[in-house]
C-alpha positions in Angstrom: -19.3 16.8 35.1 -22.8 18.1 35.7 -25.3 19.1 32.9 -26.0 22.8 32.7 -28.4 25.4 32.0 -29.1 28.8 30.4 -31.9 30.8 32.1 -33.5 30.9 29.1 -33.5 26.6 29.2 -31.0 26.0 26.9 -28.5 23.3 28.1 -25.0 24.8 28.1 -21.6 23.4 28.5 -18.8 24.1 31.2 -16.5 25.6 28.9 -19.2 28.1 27.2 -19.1 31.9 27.5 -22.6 32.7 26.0 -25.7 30.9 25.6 -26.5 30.1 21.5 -30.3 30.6 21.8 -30.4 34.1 24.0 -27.3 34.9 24.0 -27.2 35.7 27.1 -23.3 36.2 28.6 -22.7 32.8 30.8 -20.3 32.6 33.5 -19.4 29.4 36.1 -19.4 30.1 39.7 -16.3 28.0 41.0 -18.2 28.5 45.1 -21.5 26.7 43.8 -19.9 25.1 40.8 -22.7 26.1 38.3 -23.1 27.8 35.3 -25.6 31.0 35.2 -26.4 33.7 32.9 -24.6 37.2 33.4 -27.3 39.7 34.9 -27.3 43.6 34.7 -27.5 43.7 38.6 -25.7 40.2 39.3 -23.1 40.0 42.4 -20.4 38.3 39.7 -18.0 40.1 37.2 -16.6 37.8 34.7 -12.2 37.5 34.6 -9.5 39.6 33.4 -8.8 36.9 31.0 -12.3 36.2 29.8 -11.2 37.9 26.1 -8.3 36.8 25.5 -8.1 32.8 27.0 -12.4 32.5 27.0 -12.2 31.9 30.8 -15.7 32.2 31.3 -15.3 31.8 35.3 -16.8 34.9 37.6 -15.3 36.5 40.5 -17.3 38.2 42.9 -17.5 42.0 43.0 -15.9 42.8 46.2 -12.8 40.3 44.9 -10.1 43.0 44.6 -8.7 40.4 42.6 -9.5 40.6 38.5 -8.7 37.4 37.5 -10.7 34.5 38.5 -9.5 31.7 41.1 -7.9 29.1 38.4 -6.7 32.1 36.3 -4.4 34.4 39.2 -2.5 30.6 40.4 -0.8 31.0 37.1 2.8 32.4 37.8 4.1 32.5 34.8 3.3 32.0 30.7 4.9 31.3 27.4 6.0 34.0 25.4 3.4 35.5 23.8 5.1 36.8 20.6 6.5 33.5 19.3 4.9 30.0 17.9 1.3 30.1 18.8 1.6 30.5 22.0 -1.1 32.5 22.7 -3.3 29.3 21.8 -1.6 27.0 24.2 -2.0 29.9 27.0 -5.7 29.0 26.5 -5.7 25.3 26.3 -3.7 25.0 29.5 -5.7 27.6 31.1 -9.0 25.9 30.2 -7.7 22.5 31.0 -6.2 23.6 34.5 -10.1 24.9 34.9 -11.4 21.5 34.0 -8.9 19.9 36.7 -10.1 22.2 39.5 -13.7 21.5 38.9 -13.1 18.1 40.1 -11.6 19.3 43.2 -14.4 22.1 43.7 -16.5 18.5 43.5 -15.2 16.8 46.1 -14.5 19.9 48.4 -10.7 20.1 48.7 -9.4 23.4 49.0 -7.9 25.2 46.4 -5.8 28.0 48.1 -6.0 31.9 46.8 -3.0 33.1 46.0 -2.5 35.7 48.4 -3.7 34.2 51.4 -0.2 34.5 52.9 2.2 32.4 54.2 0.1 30.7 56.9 -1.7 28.4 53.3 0.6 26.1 50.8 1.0 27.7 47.4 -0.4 26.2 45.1 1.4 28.4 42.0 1.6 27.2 38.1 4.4 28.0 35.7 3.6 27.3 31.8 7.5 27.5 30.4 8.9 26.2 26.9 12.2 25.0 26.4 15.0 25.2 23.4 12.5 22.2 21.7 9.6 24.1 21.1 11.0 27.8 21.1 14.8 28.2 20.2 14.4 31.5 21.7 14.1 30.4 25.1 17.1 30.4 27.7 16.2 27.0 28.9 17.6 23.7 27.4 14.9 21.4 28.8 11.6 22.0 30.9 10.0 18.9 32.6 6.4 18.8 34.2 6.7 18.3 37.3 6.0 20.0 41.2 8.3 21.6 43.6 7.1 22.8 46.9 3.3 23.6 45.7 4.5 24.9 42.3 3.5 23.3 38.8 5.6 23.5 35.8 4.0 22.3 33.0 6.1 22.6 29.9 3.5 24.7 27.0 4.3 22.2 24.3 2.4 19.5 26.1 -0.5 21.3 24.9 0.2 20.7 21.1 -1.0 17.1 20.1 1.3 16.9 18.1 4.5 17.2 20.5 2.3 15.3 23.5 1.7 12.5 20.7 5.6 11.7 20.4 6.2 12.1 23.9 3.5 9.6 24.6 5.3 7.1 21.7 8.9 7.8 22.8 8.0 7.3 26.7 6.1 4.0 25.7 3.2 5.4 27.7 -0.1 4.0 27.1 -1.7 7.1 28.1 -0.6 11.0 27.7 -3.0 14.1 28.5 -3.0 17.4 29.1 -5.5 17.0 31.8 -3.4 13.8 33.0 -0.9 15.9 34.0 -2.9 18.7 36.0 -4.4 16.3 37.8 -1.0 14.1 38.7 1.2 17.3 39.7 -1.9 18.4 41.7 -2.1 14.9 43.3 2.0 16.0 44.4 0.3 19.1 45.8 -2.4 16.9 48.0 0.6 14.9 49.3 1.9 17.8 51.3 -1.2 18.2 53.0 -1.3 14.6 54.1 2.1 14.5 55.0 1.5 16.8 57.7 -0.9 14.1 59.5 1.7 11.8 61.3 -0.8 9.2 61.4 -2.2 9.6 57.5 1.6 9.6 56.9 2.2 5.8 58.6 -0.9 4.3 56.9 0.1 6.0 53.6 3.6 4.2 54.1 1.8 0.6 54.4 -0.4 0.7 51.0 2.1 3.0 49.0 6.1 2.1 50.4 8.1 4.3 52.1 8.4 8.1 50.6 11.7 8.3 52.2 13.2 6.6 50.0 15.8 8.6 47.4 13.7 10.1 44.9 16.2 10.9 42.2 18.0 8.2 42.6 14.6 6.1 42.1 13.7 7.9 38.6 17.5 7.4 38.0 17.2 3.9 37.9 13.5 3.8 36.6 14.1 5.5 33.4 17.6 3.5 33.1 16.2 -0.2 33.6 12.1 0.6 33.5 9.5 -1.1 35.6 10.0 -3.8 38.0 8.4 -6.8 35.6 5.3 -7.7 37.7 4.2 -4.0 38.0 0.8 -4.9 36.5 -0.2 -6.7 39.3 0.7 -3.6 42.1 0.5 -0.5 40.2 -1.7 1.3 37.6 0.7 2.8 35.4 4.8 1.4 34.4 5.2 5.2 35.4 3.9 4.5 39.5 6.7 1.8 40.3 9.3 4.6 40.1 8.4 5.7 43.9 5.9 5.6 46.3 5.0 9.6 45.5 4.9 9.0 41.6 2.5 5.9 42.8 0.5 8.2 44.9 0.3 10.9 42.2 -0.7 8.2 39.0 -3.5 6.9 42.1 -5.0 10.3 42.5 -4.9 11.3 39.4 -6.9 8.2 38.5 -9.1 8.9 41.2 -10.1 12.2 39.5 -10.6 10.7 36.3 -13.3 7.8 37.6 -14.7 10.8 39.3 -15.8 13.2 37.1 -16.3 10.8 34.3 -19.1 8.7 36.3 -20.7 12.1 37.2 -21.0 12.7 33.7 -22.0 9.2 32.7 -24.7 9.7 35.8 -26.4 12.7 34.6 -26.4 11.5 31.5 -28.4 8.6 32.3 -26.1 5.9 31.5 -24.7 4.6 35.1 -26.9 4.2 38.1 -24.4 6.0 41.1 -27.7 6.0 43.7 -27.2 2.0 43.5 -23.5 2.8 44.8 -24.3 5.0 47.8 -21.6 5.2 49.9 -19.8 1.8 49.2 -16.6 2.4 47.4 -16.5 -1.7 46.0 -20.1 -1.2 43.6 -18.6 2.8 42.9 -15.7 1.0 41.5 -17.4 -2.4 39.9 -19.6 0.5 38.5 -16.5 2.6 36.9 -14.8 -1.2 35.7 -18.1 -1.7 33.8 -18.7 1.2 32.4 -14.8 1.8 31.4 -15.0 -1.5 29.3 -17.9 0.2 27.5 -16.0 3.3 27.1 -13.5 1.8 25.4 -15.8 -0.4 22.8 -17.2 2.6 22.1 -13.7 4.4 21.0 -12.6 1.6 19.0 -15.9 1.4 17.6 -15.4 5.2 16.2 -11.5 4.0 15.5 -10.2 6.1 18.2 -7.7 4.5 20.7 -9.2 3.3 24.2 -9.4 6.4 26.6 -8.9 4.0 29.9 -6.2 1.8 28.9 -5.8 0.9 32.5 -6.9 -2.8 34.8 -7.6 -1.7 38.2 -5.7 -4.8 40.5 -6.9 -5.8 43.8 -3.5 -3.7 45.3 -4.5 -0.4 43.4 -8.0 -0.6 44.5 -7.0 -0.5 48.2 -4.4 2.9 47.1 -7.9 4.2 45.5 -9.8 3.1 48.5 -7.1 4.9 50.8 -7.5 8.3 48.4 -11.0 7.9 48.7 -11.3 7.8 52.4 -8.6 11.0 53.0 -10.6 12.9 50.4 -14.2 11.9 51.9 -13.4 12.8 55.6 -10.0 13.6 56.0 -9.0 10.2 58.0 -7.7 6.8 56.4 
């Protein structure tokens, strides 16, 4: 994440609606990713939803559209008039904004929803099952993606309920932000399944997609990992199939994105010393991660990369790198 600025000179955060010192109103333009202050005369209105979820993105003025380009891909939401709904409307709204940053970032193409049929949706349902609302029709909701629609179940944003999914699962790492960025890597893989050539080098580093998918889960969440999945994938959870491999990759390739650009401008990694050689990017993130973590545990607070990068998911990163960078592998 970049550092941002108030007119006024204040620095400012991504998620802030109004600067503290002028109080000027603050808005983030998702075209040139930057936070500005709200003029009388400005080009930018802010969204529909800026009063009631704080989504402090703009949308231009000759946008028919009212709601700003993270806030109109949601398709559907939790019922408003039961548990606290309302809040978890917010968190996953402000957390799916976070996610598309990153992929603003690296230029990937976030598709309107009403550019037709000729563009993949890329749609989001927020839903709650009999768990979490006894009110609901529907016994069980899983996160997951379908055909460029996200469901993410609302109770993943409570801690509480994400924290005892995370313990029963046996996962060593559970976030809200984790799963935006893993359904949305499911989203990316129908783009470079269309590229008959992507496809067949995807197939070499990742297995063969082909393979039954259900039938793989079936048998993953019956028996677990394979036992030497620490030395070929970054998560227990990637061994499943080569698309829930592809998936845990680019969602990690997300993370070690925006969390070096925020450790750059913050002065505490060197990126220019990277350049364009993915090796020292990633020796750079491996460093720095280690430091992460000391710093967690130092504050008693459980390591936020709980992950070794192995000389086999370092190529699957290299391969996401190089389809993200310039389209070829």
């Amino acid at each position: 994440m970049k550092r941002f600025y108030c007119r006024c000179g204040n620095e400012v955060f991504f998620e802030n609606i109004f600067c503290n010192v002028c109080f000027g109103i603050l808005g983030f333009i998702p075209e040139q990713q930057t936070v500005i202050k709200l003029e009388k005369f400005s080009p930018y209105r802010v969204c529909a939803h800026r009063s009631n979820l704080n989504c402090n993105w703009l949308v231009r003025n000759t946008d028919a559209n009212s709601q700003c380009l993270a806030c109109r891909l949601t398709r559907t939401i939790p019922n408003l008039g039961v548990n606290n709904n309302l809040q978890r409307w917010a968190r996953l709204e402000a957390t799916k904004r976070r996610a598309f940053y990153m992929l603003l970032r690296l230029q990937l193409a976030i598709p309107d929803r009403f550019f037709g049929e000729l563009v993949s949706p890329l749609l989001f349902d927020f839903l709650e099952d009999r768990r979490s609302n006894r009110l609901s029709k529907l016994d069980m909701v899983y996160t997951g993606h379908a055909g460029g629609v996200i469901t993410i179940n609302a109770a993943e944003a409570d801690d509480s309920y994400r924290s005892a999914a995370q313990h029963k699962m046996k996962e060593a790492y559970r976030t809200l932000l984790g799963h935006f960025r893993h359904e949305m890597g499911h989203y990316y893989w129908m783009q470079l399944a269309a590229e008959n050539q992507t496809l067949g080098a995807f197939r070499q580093i990742f297995g063969d997609d082909r393979q039954d998918y259900q039938a793989a889960l079936k048998y993953f969440y019956r028996h677990g990992a394979r036992s030497d999945w620490q030395n070929h994938f970054i998560s227990a959870y990637a061994s499943a199939h080569p698309l829930e491999d592809w998936a845990e990759c680019w969602a990690h390739y997300l993370h070690i994105c925006e969390t070096l650009e925020t450790a750059c401008t913050f002065d505490l990694v060197n990126l220019e010393m990277a350049g364009d050689d993915f090796t020292e990017w990633l020796c750079i993130w491996k460093r720095f991660s280690v430091v992460l973590n000391a710093l967690n545990r130092s504050m008693g607070v459980g390591d936020p990369y709980p992950f070794v990068i192995n000389a086999t998911v370092e190529s699957k990163l290299r391969f996401i790198e190089r389809w993200v960078k310039t389209g070829r592998v």
